[in-house]
MOPAC internal coordinates of N, CA, C and O (Angstrom, degrees):
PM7 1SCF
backbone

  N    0.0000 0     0.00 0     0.00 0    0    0    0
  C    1.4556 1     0.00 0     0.00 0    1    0    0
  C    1.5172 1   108.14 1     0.00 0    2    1    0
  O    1.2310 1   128.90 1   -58.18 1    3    2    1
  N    1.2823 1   100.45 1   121.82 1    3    2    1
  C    1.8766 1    99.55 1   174.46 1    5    3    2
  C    1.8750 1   105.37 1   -83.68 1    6    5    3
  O    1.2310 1   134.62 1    -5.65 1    7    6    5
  N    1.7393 1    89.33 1   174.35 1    7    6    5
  C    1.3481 1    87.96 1  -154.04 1    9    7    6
  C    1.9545 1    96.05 1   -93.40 1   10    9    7
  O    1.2310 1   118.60 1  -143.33 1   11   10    9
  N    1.2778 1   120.27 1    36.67 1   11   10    9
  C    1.3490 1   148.11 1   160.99 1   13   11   10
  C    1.6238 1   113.30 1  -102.44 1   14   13   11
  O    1.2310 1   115.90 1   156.34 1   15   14   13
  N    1.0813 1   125.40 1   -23.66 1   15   14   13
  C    1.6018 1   131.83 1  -176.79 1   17   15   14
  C    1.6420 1    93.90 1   -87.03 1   18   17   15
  O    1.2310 1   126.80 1   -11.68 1   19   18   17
  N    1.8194 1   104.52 1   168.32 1   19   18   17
  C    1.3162 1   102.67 1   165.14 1   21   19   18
  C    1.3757 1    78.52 1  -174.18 1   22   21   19
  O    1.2310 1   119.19 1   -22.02 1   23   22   21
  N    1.2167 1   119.16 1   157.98 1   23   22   21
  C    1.4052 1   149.90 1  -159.74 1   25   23   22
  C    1.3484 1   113.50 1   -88.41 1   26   25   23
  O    1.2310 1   119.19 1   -72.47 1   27   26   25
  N    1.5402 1   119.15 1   107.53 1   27   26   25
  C    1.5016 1   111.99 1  -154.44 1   29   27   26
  C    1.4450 1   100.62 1   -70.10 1   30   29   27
  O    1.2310 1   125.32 1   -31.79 1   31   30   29
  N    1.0355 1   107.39 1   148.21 1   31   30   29
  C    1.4605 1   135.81 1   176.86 1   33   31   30
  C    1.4306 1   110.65 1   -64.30 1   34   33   31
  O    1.2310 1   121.98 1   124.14 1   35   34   33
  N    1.4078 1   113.81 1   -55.86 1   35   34   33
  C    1.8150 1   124.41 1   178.79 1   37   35   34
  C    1.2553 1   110.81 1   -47.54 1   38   37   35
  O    1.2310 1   128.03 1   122.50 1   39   38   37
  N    1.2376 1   102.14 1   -57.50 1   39   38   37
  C    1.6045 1   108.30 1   177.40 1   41   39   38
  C    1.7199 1   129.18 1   -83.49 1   42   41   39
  O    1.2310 1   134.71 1   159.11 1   43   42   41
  N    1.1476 1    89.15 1   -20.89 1   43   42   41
  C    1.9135 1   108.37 1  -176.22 1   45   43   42
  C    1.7094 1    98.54 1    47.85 1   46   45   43
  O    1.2310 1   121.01 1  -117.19 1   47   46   45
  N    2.3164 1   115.67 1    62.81 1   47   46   45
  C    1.1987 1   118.05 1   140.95 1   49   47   46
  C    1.2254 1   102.87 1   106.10 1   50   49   47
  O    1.2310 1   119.27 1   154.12 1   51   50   49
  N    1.6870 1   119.00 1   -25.88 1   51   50   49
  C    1.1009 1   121.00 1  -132.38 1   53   51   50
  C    1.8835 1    85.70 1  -112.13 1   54   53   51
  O    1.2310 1   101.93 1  -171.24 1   55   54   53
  N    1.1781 1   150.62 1     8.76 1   55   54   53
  C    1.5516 1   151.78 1   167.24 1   57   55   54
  C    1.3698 1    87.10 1    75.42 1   58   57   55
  O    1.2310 1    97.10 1   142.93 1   59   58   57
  N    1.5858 1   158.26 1   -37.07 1   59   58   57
  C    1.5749 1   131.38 1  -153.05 1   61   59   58
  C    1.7085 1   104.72 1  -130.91 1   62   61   59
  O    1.2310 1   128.24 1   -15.42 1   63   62   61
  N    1.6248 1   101.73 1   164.58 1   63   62   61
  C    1.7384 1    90.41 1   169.42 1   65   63   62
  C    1.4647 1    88.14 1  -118.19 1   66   65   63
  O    1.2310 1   120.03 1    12.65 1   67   66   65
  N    1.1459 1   117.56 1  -167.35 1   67   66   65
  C    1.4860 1   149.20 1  -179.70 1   69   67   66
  C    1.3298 1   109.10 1  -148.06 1   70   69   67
  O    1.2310 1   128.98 1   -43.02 1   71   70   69
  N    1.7359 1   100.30 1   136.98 1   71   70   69
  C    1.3265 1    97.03 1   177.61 1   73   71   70
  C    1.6849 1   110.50 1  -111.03 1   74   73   71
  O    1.2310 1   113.55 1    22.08 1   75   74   73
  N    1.3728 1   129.80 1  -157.92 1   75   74   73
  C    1.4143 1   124.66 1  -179.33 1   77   75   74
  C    1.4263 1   106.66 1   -58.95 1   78   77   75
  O    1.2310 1   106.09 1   150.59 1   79   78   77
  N    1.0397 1   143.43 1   -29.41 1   79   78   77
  C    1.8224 1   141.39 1  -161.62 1   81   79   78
  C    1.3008 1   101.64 1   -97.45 1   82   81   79
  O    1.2310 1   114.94 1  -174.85 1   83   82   81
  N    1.6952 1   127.20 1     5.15 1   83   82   81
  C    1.1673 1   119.41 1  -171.78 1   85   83   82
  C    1.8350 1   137.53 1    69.95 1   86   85   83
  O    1.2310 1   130.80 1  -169.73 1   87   86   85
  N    1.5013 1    96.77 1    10.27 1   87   86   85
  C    1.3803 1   124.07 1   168.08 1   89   87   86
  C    1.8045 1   111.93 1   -60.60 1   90   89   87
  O    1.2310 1   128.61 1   -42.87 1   91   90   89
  N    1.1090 1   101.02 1   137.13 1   91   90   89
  C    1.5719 1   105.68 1  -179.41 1   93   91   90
  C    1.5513 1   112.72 1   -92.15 1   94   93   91
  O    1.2310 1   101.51 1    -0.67 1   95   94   93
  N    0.9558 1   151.30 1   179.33 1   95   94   93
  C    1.5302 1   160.68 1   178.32 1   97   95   94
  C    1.4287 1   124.33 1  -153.76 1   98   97   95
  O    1.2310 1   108.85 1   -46.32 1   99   98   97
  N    1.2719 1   138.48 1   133.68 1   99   98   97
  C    1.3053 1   114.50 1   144.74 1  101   99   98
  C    1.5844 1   123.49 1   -68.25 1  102  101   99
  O    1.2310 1   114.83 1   -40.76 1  103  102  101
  N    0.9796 1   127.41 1   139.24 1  103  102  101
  C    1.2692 1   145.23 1  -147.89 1  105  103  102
  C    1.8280 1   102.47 1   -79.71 1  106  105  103
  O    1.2310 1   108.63 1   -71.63 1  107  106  105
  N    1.2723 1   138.88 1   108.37 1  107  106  105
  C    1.4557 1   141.50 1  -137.36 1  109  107  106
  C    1.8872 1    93.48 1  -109.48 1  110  109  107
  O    1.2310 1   127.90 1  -170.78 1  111  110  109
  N    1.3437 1   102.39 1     9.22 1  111  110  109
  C    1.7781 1   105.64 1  -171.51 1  113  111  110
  C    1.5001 1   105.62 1  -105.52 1  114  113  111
  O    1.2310 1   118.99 1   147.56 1  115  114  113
  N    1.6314 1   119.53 1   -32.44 1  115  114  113
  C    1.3447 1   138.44 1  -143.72 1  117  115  114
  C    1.4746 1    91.08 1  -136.71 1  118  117  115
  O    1.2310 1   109.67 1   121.20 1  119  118  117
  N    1.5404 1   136.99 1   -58.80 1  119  118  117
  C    1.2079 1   141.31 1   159.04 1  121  119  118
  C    1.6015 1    86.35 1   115.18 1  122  121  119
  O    1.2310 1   111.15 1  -173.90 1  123  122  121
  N    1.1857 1   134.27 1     6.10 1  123  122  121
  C    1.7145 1   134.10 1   165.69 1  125  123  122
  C    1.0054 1   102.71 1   132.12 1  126  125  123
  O    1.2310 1   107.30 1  -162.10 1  127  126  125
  N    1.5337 1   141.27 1    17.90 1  127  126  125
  C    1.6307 1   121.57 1  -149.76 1  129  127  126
  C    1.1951 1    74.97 1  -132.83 1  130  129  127
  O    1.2310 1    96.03 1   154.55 1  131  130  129
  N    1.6852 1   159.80 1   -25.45 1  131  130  129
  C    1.1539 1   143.26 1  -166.09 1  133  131  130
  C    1.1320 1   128.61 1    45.59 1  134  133  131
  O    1.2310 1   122.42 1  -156.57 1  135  134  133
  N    1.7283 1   112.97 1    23.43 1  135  134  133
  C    1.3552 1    99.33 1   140.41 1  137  135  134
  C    1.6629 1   109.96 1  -140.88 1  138  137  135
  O    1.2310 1   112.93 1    10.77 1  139  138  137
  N    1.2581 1   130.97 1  -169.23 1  139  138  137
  C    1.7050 1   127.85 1  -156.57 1  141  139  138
  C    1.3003 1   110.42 1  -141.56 1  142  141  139
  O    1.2310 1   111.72 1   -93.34 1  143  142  141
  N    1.1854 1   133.20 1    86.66 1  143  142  141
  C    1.4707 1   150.48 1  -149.86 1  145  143  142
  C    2.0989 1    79.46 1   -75.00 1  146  145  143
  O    1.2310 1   126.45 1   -46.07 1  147  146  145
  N    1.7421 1   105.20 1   133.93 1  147  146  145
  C    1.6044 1   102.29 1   160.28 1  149  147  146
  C    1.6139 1   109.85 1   -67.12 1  150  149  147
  O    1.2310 1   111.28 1   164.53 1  151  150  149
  N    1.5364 1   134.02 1   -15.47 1  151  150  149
  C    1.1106 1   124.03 1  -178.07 1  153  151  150
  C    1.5835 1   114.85 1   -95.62 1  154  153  151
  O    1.2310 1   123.15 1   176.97 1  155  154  153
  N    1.2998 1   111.56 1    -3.03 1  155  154  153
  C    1.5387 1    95.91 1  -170.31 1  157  155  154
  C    1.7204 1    96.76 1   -80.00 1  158  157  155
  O    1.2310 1   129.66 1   -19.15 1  159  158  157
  N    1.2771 1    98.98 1   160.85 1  159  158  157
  C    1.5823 1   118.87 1  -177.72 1  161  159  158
  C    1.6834 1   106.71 1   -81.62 1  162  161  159
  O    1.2310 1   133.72 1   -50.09 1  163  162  161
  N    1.2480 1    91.09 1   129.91 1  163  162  161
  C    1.7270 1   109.16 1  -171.55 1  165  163  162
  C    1.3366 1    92.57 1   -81.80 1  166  165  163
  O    1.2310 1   123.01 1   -41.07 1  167  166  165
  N    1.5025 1   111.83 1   138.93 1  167  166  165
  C    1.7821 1   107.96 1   166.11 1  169  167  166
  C    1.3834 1   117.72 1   -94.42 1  170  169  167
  O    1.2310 1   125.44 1   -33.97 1  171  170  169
  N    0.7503 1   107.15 1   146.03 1  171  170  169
  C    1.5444 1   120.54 1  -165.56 1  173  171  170
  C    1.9501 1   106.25 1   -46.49 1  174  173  171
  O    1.2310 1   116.07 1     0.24 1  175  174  173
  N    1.1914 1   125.06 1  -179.76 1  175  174  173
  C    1.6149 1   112.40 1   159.14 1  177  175  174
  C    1.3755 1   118.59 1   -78.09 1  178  177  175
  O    1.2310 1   124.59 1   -59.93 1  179  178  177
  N    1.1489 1   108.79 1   120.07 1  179  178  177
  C    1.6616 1   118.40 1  -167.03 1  181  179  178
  C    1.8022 1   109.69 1  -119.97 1  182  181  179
  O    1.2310 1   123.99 1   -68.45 1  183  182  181
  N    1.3245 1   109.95 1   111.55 1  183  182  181
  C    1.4666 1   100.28 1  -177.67 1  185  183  182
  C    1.2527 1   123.44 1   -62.89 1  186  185  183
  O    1.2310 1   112.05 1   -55.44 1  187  186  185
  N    1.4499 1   132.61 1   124.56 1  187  186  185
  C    1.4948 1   134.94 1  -176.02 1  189  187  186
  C    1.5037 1   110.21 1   -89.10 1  190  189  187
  O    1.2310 1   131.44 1   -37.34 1  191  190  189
  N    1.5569 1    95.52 1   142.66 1  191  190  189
  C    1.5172 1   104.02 1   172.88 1  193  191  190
  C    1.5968 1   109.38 1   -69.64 1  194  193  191
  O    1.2310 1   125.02 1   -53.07 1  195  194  193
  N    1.1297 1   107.97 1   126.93 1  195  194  193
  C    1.6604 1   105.06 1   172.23 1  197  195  194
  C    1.5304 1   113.31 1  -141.28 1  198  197  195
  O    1.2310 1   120.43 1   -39.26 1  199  198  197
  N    0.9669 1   116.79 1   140.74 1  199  198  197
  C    2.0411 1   141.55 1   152.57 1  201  199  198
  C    1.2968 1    86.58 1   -14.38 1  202  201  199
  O    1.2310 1   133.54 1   -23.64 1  203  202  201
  N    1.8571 1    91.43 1   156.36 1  203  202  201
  C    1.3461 1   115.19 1   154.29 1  205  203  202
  C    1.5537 1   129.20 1   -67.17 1  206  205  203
  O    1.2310 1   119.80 1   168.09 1  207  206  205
  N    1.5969 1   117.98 1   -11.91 1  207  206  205
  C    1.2090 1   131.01 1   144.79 1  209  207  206
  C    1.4915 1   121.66 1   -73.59 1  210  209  207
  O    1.2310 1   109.35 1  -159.68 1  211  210  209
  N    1.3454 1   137.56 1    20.32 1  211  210  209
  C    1.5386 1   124.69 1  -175.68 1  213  211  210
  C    1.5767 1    89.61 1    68.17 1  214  213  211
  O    1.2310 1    94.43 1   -19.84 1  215  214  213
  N    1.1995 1   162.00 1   160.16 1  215  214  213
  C    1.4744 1   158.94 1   138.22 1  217  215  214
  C    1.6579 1    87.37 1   164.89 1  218  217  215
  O    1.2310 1   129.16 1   -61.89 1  219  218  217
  N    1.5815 1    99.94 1   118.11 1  219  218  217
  C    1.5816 1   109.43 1   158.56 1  221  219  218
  C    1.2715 1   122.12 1   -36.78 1  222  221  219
  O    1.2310 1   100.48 1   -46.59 1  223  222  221
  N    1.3905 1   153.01 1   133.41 1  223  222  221
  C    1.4379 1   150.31 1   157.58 1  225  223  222
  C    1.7081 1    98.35 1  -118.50 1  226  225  223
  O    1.2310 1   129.04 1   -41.86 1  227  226  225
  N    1.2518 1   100.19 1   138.14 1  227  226  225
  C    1.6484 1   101.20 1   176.33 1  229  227  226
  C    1.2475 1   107.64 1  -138.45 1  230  229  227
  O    1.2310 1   120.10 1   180.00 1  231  230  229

């Protein structure tokens, strides 16, 4: 880890979230790599396709 990375927070390192039903994710903060470079380029707010439960689909 360079001293530009830092350990995403969403995920705490770990690349996925989980939601209440115990569903896994790739992690949409870090993109799976679990950690968050200060230089990488933030994307703008981008509306996500999601389920009739809220649940990312990509």
């Amino acid at each position: 880890m360079g001293s530009q990375e830092h350990r995403c927070k969403a995920c705490e390192g770990s690349g996925l979230l989980m939601d209440d039903e115990e569903w896994h994710y790739t992690c949409t903060v870090c993109g799976g790599d679990g950690y968050v470079s200060d230089y990488e380029s933030r994307e703008e707010n981008r509306i996500s396709n999601v389920d009739e439960n809220n649940r990312i689909l990509d």
